[in-house]
PAKOLNU-119785 format. One line per 4 residues: number of its first residue (from 1); their letters; for each residue x, y, z negated of N, C-alpha, C. Coordinates in nm, 4 decimals. Each point is the difference from the previous one (the first is absolute). Last residue first. Layout:
// PAKOLNU-119785
NUM> A> X,Y,Z,X,Y,Z,X,Y,Z; ...
END
This chain:
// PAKOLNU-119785
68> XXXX> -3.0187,-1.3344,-2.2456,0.0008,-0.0257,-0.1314,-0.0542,-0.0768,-0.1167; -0.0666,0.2167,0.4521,0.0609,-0.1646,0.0562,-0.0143,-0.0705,-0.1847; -0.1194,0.4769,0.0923,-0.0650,-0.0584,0.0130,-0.0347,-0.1668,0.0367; 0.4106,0.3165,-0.0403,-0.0935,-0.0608,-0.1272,-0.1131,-0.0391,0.0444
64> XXXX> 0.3768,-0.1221,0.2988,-0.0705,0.0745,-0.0248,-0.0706,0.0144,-0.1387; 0.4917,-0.2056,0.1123,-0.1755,-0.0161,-0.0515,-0.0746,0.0985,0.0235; 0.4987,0.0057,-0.0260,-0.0710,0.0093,0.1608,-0.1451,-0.0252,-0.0067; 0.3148,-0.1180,-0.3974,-0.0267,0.1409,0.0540,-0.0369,0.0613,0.1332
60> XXXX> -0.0406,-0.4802,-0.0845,-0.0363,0.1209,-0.1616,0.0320,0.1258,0.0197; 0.2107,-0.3171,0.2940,-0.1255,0.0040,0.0370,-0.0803,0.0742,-0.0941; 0.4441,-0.0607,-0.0709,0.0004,0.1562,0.1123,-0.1436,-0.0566,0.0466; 0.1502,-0.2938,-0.3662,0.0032,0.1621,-0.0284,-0.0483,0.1119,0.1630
56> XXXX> 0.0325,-0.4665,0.0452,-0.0884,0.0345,-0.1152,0.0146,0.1403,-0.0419; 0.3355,-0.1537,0.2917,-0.1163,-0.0226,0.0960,-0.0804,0.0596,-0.1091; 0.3444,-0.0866,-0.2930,0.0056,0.0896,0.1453,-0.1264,0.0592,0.0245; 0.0410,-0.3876,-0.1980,-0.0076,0.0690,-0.0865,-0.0050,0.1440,0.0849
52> XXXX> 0.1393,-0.3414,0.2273,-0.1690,-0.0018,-0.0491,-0.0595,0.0896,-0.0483; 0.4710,0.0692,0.2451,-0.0426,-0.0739,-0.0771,-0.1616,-0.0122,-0.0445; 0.1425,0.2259,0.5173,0.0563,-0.0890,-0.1668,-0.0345,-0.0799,-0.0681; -0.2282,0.3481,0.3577,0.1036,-0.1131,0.0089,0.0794,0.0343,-0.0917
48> XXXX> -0.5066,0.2423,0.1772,0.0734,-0.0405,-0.0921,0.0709,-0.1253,0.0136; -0.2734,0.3217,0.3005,0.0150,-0.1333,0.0153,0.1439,-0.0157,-0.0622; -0.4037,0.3289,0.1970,0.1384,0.0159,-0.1238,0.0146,-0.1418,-0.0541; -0.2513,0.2638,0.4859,-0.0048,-0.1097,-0.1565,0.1346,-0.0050,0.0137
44> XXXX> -0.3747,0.3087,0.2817,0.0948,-0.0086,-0.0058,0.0293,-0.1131,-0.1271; -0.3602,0.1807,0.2374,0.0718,-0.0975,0.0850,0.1380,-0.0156,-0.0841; -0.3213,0.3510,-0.1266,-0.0618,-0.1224,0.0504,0.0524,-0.1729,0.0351; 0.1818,0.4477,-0.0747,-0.0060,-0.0457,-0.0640,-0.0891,-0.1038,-0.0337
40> XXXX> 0.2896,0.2694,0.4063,-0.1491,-0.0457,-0.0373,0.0062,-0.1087,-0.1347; 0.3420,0.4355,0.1549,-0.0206,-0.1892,-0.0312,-0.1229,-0.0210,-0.0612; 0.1862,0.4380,0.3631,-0.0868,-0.0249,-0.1301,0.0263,-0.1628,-0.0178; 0.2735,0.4698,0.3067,-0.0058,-0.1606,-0.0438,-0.1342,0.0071,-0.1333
36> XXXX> 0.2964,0.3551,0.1427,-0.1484,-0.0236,0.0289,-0.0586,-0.1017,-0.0240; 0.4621,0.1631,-0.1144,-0.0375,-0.0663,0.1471,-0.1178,0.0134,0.0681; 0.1050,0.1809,-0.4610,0.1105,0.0783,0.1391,-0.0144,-0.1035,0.1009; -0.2426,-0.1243,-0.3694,-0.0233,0.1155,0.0420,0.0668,0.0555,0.1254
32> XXXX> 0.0418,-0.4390,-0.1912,-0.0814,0.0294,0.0564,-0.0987,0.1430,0.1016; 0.3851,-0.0937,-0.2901,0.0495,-0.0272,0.1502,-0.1513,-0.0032,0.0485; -0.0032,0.1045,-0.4572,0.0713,0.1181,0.1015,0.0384,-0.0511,0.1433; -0.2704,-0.3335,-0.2650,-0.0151,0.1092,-0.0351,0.0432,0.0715,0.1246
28> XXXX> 0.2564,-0.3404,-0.1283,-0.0934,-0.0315,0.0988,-0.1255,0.1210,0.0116; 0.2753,0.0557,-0.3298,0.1125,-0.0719,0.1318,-0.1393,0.0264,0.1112; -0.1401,-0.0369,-0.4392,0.0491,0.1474,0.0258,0.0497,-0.0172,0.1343; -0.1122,-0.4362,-0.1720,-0.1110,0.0559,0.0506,-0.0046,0.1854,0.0501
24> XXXX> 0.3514,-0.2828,-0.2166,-0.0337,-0.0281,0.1429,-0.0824,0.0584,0.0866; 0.0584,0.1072,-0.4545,0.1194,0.0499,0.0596,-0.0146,-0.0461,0.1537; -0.2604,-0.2310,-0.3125,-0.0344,0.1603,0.0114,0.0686,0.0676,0.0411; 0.0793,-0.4327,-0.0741,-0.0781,0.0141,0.1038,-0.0741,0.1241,-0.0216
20> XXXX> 0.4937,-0.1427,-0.1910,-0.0761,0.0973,-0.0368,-0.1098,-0.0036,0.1442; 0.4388,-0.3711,-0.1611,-0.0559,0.1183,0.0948,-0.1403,-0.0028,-0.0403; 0.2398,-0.3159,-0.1909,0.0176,0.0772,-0.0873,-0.0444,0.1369,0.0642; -0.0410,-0.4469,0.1787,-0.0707,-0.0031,-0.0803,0.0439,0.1597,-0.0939
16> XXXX> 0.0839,-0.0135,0.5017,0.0178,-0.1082,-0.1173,-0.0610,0.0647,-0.1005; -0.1549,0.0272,0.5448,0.0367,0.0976,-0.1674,0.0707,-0.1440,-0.0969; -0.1238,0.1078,0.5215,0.0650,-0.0919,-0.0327,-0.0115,0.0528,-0.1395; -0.3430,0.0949,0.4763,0.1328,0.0619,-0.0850,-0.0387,-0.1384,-0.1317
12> XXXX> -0.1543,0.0926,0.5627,0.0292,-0.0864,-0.1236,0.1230,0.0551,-0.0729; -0.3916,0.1243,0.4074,0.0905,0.0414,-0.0442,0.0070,-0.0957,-0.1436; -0.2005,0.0640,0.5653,0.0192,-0.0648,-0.1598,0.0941,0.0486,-0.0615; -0.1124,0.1353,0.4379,-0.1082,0.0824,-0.0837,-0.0241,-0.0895,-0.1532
8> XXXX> 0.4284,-0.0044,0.3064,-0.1186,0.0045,0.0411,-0.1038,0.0758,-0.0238; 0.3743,-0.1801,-0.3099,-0.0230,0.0058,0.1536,-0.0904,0.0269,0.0962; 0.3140,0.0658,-0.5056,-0.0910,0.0413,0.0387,-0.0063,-0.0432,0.1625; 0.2234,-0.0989,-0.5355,-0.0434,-0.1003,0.1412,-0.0695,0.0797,0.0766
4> XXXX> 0.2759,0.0983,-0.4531,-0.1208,0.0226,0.0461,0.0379,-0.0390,0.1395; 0.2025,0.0261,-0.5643,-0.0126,-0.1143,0.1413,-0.1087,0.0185,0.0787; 0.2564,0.2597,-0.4626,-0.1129,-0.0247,0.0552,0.0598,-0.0447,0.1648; 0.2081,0.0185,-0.5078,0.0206,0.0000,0.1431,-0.1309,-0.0368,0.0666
END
């Protein structure tokens, strides 16, 4: 179940741990398209909630390699 907050020109989405951020990123994608809309990736943060262990995993795969 995906959870999305949109107001303004913010937008906040909800994933549990078993939702696909490549599936988000499709979403956001095609609405981007058919609106026009762009998300400055500049500005934007992924701000992991849960367990440690959690948090630890979804910062490892968000690493840049050059973070690596």
């Amino acid at each position: 179940q995906l959870i999305m907050n949109l107001f303004a020109d913010d937008t906040s989405a909800f994933l549990d741990a078993t939702d696909n951020l490549e599936d988000l990123q499709k979403i956001l994608d095609k609405w981007c398209l058919a609106s026009g809309a762009k998300f400055n990736l500049g500005k934007t943060n992924i701000i992991p909630i849960g367990t440690e262990e959690f948090r630890k995993v979804v910062i490892l795969v968000l690493r840049k390699p050059e973070e690596a």
